[in-house]
C-alpha atoms as one frame of an Amber mdcrd trajectory, in Angstrom:
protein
   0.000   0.000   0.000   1.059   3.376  -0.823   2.366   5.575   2.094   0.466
   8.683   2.115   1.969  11.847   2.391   1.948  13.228   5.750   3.972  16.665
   5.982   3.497  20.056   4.495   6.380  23.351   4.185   4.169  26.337   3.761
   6.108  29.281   2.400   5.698  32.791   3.434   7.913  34.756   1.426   7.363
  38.398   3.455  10.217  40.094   5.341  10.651  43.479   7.208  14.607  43.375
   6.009  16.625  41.644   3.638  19.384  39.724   4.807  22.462  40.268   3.153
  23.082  36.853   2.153  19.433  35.100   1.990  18.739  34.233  -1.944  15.256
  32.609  -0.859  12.228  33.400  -2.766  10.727  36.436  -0.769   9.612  40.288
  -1.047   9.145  43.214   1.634   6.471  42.900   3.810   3.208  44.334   2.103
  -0.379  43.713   4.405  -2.129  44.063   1.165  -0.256  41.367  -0.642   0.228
  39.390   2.141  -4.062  39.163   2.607  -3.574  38.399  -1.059  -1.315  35.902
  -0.668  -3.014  33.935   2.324  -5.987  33.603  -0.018  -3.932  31.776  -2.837
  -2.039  29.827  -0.130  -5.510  28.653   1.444  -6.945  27.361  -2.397  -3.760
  25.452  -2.912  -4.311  23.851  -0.034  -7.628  23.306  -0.347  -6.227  21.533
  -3.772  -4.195  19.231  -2.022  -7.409  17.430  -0.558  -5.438  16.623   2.349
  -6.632  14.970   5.665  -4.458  14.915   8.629  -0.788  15.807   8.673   2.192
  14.785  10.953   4.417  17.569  10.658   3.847  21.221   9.547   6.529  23.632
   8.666   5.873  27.365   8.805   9.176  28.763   6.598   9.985  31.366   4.625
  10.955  34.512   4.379   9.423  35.764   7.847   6.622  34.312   8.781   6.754
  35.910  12.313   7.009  39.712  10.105   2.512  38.883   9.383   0.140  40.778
  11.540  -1.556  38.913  14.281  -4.852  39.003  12.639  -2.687  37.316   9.010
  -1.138  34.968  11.433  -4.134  34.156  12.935  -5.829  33.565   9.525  -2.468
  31.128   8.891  -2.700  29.346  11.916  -6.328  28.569  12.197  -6.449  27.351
   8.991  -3.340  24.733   9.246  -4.423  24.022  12.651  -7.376  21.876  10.853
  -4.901  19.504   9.461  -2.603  18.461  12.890  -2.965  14.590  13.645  -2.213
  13.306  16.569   1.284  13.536  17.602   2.359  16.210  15.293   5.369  18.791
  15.113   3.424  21.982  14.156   6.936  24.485  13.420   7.508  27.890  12.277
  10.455  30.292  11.727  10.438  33.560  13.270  13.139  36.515  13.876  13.230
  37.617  16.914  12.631  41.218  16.789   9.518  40.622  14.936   7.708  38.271
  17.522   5.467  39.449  20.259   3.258  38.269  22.764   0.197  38.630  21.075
   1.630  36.399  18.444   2.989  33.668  20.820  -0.353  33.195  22.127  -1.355
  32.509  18.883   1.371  30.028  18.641  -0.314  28.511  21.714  -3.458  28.349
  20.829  -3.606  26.645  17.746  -0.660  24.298  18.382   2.814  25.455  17.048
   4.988  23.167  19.351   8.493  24.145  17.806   9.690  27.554  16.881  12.943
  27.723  14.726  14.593  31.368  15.956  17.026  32.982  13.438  19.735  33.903
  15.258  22.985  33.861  13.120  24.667  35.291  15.415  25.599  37.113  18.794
  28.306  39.106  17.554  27.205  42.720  16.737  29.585  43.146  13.740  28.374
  39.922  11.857  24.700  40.780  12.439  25.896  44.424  10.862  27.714  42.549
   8.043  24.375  40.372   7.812  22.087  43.002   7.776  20.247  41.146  10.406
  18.212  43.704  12.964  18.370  42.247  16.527  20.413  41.665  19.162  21.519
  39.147  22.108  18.750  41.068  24.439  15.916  40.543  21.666  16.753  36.558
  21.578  16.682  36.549  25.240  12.958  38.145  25.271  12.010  35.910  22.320
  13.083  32.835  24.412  11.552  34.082  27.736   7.984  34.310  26.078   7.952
  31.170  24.288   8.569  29.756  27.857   6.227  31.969  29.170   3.133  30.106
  26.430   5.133  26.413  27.443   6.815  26.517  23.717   9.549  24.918  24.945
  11.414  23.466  21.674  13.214  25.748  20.444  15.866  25.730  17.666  18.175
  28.546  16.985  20.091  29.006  13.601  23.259  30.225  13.115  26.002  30.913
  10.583  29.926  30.453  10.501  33.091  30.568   8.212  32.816  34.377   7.990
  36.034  35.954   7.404  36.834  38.224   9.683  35.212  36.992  12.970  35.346
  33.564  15.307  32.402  31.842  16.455  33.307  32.927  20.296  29.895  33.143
  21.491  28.752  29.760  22.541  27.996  30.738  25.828  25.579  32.791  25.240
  24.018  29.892  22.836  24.325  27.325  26.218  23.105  29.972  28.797  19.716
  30.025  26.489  19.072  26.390  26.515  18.216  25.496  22.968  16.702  21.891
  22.106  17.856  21.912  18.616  21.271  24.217  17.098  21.654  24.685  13.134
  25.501  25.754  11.823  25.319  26.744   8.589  28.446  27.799   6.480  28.436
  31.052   4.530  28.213  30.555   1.024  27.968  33.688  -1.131  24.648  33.343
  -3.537  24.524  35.083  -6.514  22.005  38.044  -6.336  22.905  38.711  -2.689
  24.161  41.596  -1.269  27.432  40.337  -0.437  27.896  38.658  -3.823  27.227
  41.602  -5.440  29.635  43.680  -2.844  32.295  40.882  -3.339  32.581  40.244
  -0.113  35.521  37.729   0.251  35.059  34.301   1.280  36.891  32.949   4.392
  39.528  30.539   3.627  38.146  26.205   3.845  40.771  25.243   5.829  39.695
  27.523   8.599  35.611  26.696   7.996  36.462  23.379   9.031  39.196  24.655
  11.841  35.687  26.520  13.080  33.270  23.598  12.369  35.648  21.376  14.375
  35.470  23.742  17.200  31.610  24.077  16.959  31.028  20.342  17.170  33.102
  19.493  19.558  32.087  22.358  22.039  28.133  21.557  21.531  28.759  17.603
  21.944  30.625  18.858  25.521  26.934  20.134  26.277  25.029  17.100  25.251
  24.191  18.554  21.410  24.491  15.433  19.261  25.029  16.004  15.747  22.502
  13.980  13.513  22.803  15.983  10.159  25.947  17.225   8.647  24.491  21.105
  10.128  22.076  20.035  12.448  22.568  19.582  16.334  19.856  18.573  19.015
  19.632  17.352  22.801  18.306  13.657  22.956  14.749  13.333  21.762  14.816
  16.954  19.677  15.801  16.155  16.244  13.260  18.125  13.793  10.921  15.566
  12.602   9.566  17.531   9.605  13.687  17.763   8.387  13.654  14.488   8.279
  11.115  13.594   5.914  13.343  15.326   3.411  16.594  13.757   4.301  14.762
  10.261   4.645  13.594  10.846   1.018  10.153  10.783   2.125   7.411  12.356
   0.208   5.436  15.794   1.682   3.433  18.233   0.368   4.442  22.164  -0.311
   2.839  25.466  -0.502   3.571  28.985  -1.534   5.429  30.813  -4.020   9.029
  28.931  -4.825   7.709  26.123  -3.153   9.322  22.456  -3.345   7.122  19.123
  -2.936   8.050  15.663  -3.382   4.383  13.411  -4.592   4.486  10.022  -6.408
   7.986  10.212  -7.037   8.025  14.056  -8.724   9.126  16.995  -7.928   7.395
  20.020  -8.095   8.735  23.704  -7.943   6.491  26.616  -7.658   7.374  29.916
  -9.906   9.636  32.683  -7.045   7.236  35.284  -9.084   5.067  36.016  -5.884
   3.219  39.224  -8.613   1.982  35.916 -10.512   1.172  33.784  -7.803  -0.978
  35.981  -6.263  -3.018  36.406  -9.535  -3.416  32.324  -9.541  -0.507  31.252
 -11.769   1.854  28.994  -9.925   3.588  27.427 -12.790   4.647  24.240 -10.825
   7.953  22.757 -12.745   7.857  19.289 -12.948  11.381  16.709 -12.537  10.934
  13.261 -12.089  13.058  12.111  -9.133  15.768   9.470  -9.596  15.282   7.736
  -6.427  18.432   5.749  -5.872  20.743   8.865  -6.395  18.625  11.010  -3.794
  18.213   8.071  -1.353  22.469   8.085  -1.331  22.602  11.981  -1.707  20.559
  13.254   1.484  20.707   9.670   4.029  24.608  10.310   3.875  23.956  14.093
   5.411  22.605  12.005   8.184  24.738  10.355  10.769  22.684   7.485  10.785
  23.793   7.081   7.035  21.898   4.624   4.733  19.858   1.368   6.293  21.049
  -1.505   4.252  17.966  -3.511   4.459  15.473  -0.455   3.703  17.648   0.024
   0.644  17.722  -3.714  -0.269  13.583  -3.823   0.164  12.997  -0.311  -1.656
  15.628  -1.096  -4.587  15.874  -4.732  -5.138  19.266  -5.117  -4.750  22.255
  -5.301  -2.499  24.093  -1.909  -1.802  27.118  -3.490  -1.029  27.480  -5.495
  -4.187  26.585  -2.392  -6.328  28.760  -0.219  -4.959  31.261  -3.069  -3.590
  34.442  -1.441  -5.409  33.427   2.352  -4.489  32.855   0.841  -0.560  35.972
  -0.769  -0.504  37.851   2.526  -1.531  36.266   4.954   1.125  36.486   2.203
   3.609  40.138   2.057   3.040  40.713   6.185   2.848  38.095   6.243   6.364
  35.586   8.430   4.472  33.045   5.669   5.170  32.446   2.647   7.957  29.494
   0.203   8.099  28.337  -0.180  11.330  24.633  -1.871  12.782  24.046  -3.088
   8.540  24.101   0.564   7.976  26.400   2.641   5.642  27.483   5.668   7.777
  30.370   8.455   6.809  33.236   8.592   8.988  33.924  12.354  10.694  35.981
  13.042   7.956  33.955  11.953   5.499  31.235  14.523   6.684  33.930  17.179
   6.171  34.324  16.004   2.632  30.297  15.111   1.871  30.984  16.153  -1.958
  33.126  13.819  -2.833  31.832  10.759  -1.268  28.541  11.276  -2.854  30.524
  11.807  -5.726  32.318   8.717  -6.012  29.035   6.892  -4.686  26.293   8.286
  -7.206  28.423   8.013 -10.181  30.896   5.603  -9.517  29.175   2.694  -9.084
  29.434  -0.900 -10.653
């Protein structure tokens, strides 16, 4: 029987600031576009003829930017779909949450807020074009405990030339479930791009990434994606649909889903989607490449007997000469019948997947 999809991203595209180095689809907040929008978002969903859903993912953008009343429109209307046991998330920025809007988060059900941080040194948030401050996390934080929202991830970014991550403390003394490191990487189209801002060097990224990792697992963080850190029991559920390879459903403006084995991309134009035309592109997934591709960003790596029952075959016959190379350089081990990288061969993702989706027998 066919697994039906269970998880939706909704995308909210509106922000009161653009981020130096963000390239998502999004726009300045606008309350008459964004009432526009909501109505669009709400018949596309309506499309999907969905039931109940698992986990719901609130991203954009800044979702938290929407006026209570918007939010409450958003909320009330995904609230309709939560199952039982569900992760109901959204991202917010600190500055731009209140308590008016928490208690919205309370009341219909958002159970994990994703807080972009960045960082808590005031020269990178400059450089970043970010507009908040240690002080503004530290409210944000206090009123989601306040409402009893208390998973809570915080994002932030590294590698940028010029400054250390030095602020960990600060990260600790807040008391995070979930952590997400991030390395800069200059987008085209983004303000630093275009300002050729200069890229730190890679050898000290991963001098900083070391650091990171090993100061967070001190503190009980256990890495479970190549970026992704979370105390026991806190790893985002709705993340890993996508790095399972598991179907879900998507909404919104530049907008991703994953249904009977296609992918579908929504137009970035937000003028055309909120005028009806969402121009979904279509690419028909090649399983076995994106089954290698994202369980390898997992430290749990690829299950040897899921792959044997979803592929027909035997992994480690396929791929027996690729194996036996990045067994032998310690880029990969197998441990508990699964195939799992090695530390180092987290640091150098690429080229495993590299030598494993297009080097096999």
């Amino acid at each position: 029987m066919k697994k039906i999809n269970s998880s939706l991203y909704v995308h909210v595209p509106f922000c009161d600031h653009i981020c130096s180095y963000c390239d998502f689809c999004k726009m300045f907040y606008d309350e008459k576009v964004v009432d526009n929008y909501l109505g669009c978002l709400f018949e596309e969903l309506n499309n999907l003829n969905v039931s109940k859903l698992k986990t719901i993912y609130i991203g954009g953008g800044t979702p938290s930017c929407l006026s209570v009343d918007q939010l409450d429109r958003l909320l009330s209307k995904l609230n309709k779909y939560l199952d039982d046991d569900y992760e109901f998330s959204i991202e917010v920025n600190p500055e731009s949450v209140c308590e008016d809007k928490i208690k919205l988060f309370r009341k219909y059900g958002i159970n994990r807020v994703s807080i972009g941080v960045q960082s808590f040194d005031d020269g990178v948030l400059k450089l970043l074009n970010r507009k908040h401050n240690f002080e503004d996390v530290k409210n944000c934080v206090s009123l989601l405990s306040k409402y009893d929202i208390n998973n809570y991830s915080m994002d932030f970014i590294y590698g940028i030339k010029g400054f250390k991550v030095d602020y960990l403390d600060k990260v600790f003394s807040l008391k995070p479930k979930h952590l997400s490191f991030y390395s800069l990487i200059l987008e085209d189209n983004t303000l630093l791009k275009i300002n050729n801002y200069e890229e730190e060097e890679q050898d000290k990224v991963r001098e900083e990434y070391d650091y990171i990792y090993n100061e967070l697992k001190k503190y009980g963080y256990n890495r479970y994606e190549v970026s992704n850190f979370c105390l026991k029991g806190y790893e985002c559920k709705h993340n890993l649909v996508y790095w399972h390879n598991e179907e879900y459903y998507a909404i919104g403006a530049g907008a991703s889903s994953y249904v009977n084995g296609v992918r579908y991309t929504s137009s970035k134009s937000i003028t055309k989607y909120v005028k009806g035309i969402v121009n979904k592109e279509k690419e028909v997934a090649d399983r076995e490449k994106e089954e290698i591709m994202l369980r390898l960003r997992l430290d749990e790596g690829i299950n040897l007997n899921d792959y044997k029952s979803i592929f027909n075959g035997d992994f480690l016959i396929k791929y027996e000469r690729v194996v036996e190379e990045l067994v032998s350089k310690g880029l990969v081990e197998i441990k508990d019948n699964c195939l799992k990288t090695t530390y180092e061969g987290m640091m150098l993702l690429d080229s495993v997947l590299i030598k494993l989706m297009w080097g096999g027998e």
